[in-house]
N, CA, C and O atoms as CSV, one atom per row, in Angstrom:
chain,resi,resn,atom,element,x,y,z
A,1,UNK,N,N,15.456,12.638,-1.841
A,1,UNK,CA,C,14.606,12.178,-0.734
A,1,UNK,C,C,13.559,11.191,-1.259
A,1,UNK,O,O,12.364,11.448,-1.400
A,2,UNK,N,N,14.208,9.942,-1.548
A,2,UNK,CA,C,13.533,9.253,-2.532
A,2,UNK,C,C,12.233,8.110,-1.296
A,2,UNK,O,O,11.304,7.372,-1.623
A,3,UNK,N,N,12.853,8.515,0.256
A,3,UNK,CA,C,12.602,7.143,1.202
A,3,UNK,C,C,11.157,7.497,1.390
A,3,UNK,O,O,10.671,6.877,2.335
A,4,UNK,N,N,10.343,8.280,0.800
A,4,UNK,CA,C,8.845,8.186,0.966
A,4,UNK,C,C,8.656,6.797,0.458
A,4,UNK,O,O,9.034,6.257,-0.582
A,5,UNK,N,N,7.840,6.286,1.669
A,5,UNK,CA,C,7.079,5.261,1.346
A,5,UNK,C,C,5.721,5.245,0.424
A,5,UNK,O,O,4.890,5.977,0.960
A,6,UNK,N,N,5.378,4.843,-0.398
A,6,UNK,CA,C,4.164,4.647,-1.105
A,6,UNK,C,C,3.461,3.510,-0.486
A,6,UNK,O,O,4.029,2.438,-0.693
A,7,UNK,N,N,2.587,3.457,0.084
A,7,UNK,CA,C,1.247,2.323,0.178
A,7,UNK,C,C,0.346,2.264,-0.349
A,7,UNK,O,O,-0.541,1.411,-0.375
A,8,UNK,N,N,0.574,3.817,-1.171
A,8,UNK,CA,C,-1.220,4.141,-1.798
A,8,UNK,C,C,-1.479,3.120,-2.614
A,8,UNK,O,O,-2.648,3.234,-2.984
A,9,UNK,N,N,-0.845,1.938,-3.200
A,9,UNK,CA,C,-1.330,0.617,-3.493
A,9,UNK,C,C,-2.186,0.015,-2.750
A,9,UNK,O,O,-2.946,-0.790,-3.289
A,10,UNK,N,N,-2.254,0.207,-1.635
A,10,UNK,CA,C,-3.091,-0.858,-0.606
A,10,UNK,C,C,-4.219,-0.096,-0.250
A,10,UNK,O,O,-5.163,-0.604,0.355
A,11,UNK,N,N,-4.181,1.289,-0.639
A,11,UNK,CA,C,-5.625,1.664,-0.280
A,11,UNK,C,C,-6.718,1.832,-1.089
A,11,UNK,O,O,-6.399,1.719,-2.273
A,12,UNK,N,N,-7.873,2.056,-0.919
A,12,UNK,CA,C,-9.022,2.044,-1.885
A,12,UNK,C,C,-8.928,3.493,-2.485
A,12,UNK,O,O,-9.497,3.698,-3.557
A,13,UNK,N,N,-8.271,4.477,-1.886
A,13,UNK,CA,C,-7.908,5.874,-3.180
A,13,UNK,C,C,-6.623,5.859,-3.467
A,13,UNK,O,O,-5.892,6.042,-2.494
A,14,UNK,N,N,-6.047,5.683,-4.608
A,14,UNK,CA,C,-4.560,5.673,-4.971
A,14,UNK,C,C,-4.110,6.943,-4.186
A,14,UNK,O,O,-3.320,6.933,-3.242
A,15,UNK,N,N,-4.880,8.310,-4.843
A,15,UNK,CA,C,-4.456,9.418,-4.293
A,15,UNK,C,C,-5.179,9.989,-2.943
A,15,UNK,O,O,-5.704,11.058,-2.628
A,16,UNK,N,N,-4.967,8.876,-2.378
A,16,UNK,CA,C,-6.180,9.437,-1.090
A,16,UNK,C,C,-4.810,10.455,-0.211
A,16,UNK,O,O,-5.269,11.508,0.234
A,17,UNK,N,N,-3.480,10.281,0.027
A,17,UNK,CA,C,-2.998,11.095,0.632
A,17,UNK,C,C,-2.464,12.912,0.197
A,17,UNK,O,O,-1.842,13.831,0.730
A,18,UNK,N,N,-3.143,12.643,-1.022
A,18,UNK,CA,C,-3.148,14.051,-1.604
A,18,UNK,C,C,-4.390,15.148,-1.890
A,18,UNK,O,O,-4.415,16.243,-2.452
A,19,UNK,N,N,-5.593,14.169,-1.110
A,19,UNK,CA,C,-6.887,14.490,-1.288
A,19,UNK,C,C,-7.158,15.837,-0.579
A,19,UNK,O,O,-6.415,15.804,0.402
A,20,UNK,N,N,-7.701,16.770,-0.571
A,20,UNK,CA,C,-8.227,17.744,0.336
A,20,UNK,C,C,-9.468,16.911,1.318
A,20,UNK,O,O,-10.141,16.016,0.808
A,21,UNK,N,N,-9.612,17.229,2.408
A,21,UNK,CA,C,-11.072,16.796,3.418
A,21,UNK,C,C,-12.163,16.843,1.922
A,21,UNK,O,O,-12.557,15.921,1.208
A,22,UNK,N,N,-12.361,18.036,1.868
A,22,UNK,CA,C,-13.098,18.199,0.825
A,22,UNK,C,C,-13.499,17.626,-0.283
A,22,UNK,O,O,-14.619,17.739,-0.783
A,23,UNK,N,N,-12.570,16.982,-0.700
A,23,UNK,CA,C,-12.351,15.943,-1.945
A,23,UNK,C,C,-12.586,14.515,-1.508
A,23,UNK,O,O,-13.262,13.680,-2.108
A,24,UNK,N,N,-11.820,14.333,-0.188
A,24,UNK,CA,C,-12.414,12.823,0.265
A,24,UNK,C,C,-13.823,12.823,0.615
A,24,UNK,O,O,-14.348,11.859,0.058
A,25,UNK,N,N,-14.991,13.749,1.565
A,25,UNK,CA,C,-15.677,13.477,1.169
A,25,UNK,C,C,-16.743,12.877,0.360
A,25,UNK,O,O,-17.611,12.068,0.686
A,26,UNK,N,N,-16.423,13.613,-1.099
A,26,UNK,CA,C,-17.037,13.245,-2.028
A,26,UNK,C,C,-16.646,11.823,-2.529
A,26,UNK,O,O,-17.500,10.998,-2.853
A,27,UNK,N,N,-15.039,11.534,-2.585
A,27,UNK,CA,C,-14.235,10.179,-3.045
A,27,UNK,C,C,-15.190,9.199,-1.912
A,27,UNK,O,O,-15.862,8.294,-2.406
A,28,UNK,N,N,-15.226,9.413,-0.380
A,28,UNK,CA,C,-15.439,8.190,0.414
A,28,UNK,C,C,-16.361,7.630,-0.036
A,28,UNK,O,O,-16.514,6.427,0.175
A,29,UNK,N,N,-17.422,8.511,-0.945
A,29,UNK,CA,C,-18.947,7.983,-0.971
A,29,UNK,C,C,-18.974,6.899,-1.482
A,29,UNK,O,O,-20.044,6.328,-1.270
A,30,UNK,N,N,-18.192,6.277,-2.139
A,30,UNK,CA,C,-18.230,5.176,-3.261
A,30,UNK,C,C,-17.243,3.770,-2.115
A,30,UNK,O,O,-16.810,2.708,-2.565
A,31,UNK,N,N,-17.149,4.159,-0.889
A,31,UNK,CA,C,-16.342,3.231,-0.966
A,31,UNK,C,C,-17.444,2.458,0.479
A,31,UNK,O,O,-18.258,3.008,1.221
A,32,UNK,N,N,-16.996,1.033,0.396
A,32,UNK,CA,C,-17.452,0.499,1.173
A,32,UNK,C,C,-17.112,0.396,2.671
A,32,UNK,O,O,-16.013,0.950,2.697
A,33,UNK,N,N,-17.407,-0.003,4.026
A,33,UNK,CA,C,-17.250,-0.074,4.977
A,33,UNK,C,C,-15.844,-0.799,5.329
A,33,UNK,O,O,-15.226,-0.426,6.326
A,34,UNK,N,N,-15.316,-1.890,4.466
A,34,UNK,CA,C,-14.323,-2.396,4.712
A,34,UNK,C,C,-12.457,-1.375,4.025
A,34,UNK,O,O,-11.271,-1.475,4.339
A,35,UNK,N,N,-13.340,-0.417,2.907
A,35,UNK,CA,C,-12.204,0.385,2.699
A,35,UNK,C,C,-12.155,1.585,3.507
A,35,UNK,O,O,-11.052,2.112,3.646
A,36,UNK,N,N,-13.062,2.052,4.005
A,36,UNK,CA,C,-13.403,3.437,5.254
A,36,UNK,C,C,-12.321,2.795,6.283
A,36,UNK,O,O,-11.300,3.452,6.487
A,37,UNK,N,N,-12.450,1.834,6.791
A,37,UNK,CA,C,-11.654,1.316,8.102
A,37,UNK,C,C,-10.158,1.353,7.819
A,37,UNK,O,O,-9.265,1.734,8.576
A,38,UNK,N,N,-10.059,0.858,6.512
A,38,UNK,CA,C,-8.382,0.802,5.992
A,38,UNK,C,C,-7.916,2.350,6.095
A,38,UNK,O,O,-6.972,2.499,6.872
A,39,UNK,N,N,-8.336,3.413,5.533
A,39,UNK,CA,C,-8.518,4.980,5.703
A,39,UNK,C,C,-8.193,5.239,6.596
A,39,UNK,O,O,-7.127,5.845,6.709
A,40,UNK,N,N,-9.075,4.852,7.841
A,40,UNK,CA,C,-8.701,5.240,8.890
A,40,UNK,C,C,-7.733,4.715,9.730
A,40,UNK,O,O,-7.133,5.388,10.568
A,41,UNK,N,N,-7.519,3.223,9.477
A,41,UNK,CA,C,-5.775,3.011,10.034
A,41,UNK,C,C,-5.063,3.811,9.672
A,41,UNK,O,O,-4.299,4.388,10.446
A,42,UNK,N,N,-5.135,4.110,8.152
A,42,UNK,CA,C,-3.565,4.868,7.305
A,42,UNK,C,C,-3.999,5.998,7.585
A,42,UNK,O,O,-3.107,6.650,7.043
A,43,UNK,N,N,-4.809,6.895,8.094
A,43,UNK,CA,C,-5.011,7.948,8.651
A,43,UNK,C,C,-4.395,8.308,9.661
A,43,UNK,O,O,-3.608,9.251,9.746
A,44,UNK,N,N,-4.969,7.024,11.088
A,44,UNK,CA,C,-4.293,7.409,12.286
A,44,UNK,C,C,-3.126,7.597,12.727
A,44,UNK,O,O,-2.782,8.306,13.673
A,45,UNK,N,N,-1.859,6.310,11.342
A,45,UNK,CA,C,-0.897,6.449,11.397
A,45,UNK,C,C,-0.214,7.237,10.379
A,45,UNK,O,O,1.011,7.121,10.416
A,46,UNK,N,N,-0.556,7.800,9.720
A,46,UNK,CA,C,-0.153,8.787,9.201
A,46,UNK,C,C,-0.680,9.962,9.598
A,46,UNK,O,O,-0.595,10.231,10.796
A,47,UNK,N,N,-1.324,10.897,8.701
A,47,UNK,CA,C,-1.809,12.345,8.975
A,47,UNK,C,C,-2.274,12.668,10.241
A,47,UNK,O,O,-2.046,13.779,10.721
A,48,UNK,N,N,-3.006,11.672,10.930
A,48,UNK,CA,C,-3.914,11.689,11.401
A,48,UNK,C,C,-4.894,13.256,12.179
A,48,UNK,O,O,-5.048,13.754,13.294
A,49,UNK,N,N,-5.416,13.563,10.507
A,49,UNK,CA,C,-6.031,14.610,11.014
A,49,UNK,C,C,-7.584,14.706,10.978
A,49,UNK,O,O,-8.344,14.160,10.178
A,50,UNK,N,N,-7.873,15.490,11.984
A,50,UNK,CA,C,-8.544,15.093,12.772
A,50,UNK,C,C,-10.029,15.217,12.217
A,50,UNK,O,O,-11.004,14.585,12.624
A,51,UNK,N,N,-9.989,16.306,11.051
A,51,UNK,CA,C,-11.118,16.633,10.587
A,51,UNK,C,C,-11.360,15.251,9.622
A,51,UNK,O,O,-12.465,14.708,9.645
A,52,UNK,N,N,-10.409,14.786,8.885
A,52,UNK,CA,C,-10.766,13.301,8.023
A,52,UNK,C,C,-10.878,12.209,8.790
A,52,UNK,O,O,-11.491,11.258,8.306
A,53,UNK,N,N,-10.226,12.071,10.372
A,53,UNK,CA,C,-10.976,10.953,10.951
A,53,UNK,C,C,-12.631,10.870,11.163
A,53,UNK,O,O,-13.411,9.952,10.911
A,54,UNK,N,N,-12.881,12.367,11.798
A,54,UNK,CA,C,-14.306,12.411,11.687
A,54,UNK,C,C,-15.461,12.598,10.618
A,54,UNK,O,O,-16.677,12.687,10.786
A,55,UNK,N,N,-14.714,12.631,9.497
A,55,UNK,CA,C,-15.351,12.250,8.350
A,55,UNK,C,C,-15.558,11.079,7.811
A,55,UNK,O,O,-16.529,10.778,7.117
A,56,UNK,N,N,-14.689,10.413,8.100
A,56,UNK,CA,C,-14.294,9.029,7.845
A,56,UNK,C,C,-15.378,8.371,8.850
A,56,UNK,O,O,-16.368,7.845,8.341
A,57,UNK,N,N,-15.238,8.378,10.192
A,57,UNK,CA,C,-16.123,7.583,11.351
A,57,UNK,C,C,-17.505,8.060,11.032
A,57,UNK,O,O,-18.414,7.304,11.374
A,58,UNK,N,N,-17.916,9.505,10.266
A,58,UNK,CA,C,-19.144,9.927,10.417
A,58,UNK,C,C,-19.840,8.940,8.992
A,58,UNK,O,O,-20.939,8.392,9.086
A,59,UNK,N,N,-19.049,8.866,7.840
A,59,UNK,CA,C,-19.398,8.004,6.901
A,59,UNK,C,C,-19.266,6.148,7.071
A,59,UNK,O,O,-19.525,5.344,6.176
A,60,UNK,N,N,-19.005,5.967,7.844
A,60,UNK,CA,C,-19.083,4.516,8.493
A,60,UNK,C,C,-20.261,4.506,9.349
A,60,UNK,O,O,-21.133,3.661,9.147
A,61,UNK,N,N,-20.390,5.498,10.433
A,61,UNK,CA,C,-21.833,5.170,10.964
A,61,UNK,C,C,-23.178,5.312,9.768
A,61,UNK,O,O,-24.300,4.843,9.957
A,62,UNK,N,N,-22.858,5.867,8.864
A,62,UNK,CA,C,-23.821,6.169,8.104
A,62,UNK,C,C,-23.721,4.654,7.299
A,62,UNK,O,O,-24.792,4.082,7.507
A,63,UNK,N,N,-23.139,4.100,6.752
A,63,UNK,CA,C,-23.157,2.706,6.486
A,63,UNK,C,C,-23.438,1.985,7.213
A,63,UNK,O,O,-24.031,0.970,6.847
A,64,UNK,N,N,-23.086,2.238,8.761
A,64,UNK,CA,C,-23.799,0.946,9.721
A,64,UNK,C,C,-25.074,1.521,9.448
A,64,UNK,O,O,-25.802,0.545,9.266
A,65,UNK,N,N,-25.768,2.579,9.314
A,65,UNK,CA,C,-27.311,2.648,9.762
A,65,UNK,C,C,-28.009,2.485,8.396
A,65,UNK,O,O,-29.195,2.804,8.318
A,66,UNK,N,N,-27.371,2.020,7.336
A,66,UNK,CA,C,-27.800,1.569,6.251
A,66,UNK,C,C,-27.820,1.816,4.804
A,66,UNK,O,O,-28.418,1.194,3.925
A,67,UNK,N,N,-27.101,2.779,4.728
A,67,UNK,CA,C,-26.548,3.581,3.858
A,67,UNK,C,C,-25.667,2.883,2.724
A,67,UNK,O,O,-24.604,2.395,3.107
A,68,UNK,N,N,-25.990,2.783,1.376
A,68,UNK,CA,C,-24.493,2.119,0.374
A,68,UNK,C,C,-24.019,3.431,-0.338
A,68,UNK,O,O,-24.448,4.560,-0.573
A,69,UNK,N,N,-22.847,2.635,-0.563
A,69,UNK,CA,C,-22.166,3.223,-1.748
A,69,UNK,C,C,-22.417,3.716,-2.447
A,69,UNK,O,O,-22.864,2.884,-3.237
A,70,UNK,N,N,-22.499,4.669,-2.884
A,70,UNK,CA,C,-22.800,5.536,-3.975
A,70,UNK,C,C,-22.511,4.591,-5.546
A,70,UNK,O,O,-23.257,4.279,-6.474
A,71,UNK,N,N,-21.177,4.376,-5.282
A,71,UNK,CA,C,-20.374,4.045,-6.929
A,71,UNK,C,C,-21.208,2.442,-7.022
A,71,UNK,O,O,-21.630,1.899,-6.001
A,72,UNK,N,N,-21.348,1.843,-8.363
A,72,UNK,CA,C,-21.831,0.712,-8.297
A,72,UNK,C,C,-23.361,0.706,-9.051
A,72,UNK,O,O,-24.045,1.527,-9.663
A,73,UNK,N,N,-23.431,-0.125,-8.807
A,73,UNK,CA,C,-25.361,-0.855,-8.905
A,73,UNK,C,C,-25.949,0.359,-8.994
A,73,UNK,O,O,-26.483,0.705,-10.047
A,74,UNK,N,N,-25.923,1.206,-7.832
A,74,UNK,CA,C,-26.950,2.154,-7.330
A,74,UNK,C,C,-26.652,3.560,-8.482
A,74,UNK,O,O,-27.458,4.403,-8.873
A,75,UNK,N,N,-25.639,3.449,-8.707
A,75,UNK,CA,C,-25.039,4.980,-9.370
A,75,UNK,C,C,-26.175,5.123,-10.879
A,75,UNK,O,O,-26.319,4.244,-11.729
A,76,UNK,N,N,-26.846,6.450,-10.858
A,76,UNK,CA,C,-27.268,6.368,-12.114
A,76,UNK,C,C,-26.312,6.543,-13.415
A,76,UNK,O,O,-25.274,7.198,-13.512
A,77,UNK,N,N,-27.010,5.725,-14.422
A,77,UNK,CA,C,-25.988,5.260,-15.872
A,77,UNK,C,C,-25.487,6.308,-16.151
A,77,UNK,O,O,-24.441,5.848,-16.609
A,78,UNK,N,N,-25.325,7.873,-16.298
A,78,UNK,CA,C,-24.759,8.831,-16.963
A,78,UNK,C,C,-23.392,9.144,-15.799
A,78,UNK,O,O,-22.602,10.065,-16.007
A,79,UNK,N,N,-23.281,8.202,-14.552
A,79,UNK,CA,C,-22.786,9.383,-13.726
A,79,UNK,C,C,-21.026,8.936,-13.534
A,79,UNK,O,O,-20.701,7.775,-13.282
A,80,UNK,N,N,-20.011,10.058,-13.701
A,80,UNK,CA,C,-18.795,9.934,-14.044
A,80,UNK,C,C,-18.261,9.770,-12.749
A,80,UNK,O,O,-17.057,10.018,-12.800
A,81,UNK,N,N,-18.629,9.456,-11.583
A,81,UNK,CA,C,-17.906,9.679,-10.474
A,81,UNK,C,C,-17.222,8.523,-10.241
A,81,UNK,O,O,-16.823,8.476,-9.078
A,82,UNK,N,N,-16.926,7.548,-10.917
A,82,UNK,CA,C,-15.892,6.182,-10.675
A,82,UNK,C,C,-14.318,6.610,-9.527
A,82,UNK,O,O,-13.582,7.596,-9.517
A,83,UNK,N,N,-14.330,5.644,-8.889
A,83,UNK,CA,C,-13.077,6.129,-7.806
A,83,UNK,C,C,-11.883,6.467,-8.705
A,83,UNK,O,O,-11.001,7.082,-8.106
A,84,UNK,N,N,-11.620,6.194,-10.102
A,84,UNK,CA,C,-10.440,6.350,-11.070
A,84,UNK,C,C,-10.987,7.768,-11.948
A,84,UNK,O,O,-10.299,8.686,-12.394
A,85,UNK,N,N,-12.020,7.634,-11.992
A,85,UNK,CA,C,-12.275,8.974,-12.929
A,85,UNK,C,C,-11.899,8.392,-14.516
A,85,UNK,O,O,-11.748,9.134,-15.487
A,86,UNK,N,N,-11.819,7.346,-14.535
A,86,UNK,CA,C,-11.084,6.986,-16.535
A,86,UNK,C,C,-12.607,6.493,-16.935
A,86,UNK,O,O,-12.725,6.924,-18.082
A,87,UNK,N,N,-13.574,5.959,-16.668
A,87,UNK,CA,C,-14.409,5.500,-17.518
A,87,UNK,C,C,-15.141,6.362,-18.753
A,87,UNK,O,O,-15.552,5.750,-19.739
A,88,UNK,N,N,-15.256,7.538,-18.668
A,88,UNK,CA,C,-15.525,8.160,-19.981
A,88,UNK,C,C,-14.372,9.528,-20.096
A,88,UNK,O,O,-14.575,10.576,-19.483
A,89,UNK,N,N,-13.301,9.335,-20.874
A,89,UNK,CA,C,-12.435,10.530,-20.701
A,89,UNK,C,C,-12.981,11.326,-21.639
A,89,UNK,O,O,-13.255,10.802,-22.718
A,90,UNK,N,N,-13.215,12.530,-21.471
A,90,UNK,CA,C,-13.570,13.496,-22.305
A,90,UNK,C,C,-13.302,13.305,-24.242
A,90,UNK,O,O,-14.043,13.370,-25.223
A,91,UNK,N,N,-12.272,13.128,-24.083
A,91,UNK,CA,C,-11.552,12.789,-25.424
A,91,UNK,C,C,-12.717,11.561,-26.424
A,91,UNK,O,O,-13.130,11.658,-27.579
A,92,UNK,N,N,-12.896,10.739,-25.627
A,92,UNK,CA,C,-13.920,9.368,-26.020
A,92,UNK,C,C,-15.121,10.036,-26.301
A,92,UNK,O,O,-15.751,10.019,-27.359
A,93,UNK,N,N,-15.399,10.664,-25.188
A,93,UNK,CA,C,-16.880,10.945,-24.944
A,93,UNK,C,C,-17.631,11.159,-26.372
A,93,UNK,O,O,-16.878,11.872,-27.034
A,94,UNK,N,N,-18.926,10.810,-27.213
A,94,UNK,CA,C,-18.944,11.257,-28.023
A,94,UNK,C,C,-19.856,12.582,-28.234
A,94,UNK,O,O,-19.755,13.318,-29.216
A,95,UNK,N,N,-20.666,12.751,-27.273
A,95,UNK,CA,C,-21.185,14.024,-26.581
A,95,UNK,C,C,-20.535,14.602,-25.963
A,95,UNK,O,O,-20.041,13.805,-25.166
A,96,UNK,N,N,-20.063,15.841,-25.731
A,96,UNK,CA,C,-19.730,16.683,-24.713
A,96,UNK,C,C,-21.018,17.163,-23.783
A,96,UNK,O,O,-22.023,17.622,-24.325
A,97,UNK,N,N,-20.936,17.052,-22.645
A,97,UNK,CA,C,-22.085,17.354,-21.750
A,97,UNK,C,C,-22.953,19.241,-21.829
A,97,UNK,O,O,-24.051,19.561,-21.374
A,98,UNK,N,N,-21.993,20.072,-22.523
A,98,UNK,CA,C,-22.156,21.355,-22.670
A,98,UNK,C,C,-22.466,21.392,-23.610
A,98,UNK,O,O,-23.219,22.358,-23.486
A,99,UNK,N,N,-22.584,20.988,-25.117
A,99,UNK,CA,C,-22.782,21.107,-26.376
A,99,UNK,C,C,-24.094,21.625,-26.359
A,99,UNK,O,O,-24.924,21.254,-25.528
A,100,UNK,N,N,-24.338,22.511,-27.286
A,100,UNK,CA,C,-25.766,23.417,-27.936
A,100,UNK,C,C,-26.446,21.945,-28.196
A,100,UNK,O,O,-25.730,20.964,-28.396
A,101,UNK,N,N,-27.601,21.876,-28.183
A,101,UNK,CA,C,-28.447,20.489,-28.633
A,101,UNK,C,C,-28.112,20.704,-29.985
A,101,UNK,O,O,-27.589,21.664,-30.551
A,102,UNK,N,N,-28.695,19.143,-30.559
A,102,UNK,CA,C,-28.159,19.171,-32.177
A,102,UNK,C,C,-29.570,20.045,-32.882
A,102,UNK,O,O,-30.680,19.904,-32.369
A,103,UNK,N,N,-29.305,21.165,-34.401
A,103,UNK,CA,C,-29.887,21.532,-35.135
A,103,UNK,C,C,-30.651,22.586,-34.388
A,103,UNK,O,O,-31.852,22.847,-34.455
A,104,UNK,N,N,-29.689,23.151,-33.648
A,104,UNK,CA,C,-29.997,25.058,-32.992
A,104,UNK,C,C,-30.539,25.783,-34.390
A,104,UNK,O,O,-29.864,25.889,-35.414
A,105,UNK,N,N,-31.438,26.097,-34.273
A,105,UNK,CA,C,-32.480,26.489,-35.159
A,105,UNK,C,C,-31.586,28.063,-35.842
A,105,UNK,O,O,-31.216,28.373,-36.974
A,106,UNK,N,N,-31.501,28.877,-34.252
A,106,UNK,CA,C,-30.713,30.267,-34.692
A,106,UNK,C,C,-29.872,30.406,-35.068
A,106,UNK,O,O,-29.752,31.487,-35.644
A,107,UNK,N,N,-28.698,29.518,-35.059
A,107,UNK,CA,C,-27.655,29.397,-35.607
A,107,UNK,C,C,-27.825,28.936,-37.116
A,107,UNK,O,O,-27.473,29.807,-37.910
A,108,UNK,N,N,-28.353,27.585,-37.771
A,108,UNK,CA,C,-28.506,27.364,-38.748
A,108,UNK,C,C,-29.368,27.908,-39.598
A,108,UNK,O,O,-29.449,27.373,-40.703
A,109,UNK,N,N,-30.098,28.920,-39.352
A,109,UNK,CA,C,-31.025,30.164,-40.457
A,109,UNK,C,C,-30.329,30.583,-40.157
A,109,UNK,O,O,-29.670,29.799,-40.839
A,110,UNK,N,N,-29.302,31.436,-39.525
A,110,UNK,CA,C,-28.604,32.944,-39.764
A,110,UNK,C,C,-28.094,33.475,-41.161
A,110,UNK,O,O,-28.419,34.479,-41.796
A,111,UNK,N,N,-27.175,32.457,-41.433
A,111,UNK,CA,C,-26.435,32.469,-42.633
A,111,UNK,C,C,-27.308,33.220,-44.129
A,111,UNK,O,O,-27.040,34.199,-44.827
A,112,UNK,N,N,-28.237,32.377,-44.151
A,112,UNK,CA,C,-29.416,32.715,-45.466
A,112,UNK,C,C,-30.133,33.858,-44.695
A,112,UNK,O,O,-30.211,34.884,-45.371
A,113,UNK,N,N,-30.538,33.922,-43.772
A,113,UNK,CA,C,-31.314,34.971,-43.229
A,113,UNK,C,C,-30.303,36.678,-43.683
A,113,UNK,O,O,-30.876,37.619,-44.232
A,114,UNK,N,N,-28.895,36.709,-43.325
A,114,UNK,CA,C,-28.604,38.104,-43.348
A,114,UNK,C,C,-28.488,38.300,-44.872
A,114,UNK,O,O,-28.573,39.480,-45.209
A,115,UNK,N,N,-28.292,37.311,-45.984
A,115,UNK,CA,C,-28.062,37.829,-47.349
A,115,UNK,C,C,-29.056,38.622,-47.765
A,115,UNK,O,O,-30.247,38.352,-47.615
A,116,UNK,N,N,-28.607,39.650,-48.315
A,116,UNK,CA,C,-29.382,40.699,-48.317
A,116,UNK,C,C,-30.302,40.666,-49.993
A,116,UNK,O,O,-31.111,41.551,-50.270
C-alpha cells in the first residue's frame, strides 16, 4: 500500500501529520501566519479534525493581534525548540543539561576522606 501520498514536503512540519494536537501546539508556536494557513488547508483536506483546526485558527488570531513566533530572533540563545530539533543533538552537545556542576565538592573529598 505504497499509494500514500506524501506532501509533508510542502508543509512547514515535515511530521506535522503524525503530530498529536498536543505536540502541534507546541510545534505551531514557531511558525508564522503564512505556514498556520497552509496547516489548515492540509488539515481541512485531510484529517480535518476539529480540535487542530481550532488550534490552528486560535494561533492565527493570536498572530493577527500581534503575537510572533516563538522560533527565531525572539527565541532565547540556550533554547532547543527549532522546528527540526537537529541544532544541538545531544551527542555534540558539550554540556549535558543534567550534569552535577563541575568540581562537586562531596564527591571529590570522599575518596581521601574514608581512608582510614
Amino acid at each position: 500500500m505504497s499509494h500514500h501520498h506524501h506532501h509533508d514536503d510542502s508543509l512547514p512540519l515535515p511530521d506535522y501529520d503524525h503530530l498529536a494536537v498536543g505536540e502541534l501546539e507546541h510545534r505551531i508556536r514557531a511558525l508564522d501566519a503564512h505556514a498556520l494557513q497552509d496547516l489548515v488547508v492540509h488539515e481541512r483536506g485531510h484529517g480535518n479534525r476539529a480540535a487542530v483546526l481550532q488550534l490552528l485558527g486560535a494561533r492565527l488570531h493570536q498572530l493577527g493581534s500581534g503575537a510572533q513566533p516563538t522560533a527565531g530572533s525572539s527565541a532565547p540563545v540556550g533554547h532547543s525548540d527549532t522546528p527540526h530539533g537537529s541544532r544541538v543533538s545531544p551527542a555534540t552537545s558539550p554540556e549535558p543539561r543534567h550534569a552535577p556542576p563541575h568540581g562537586n565538592p562531596a564527591q571529590a573529598g570522599r575518596p581521601k576522606a574514608n581512608r582510614g
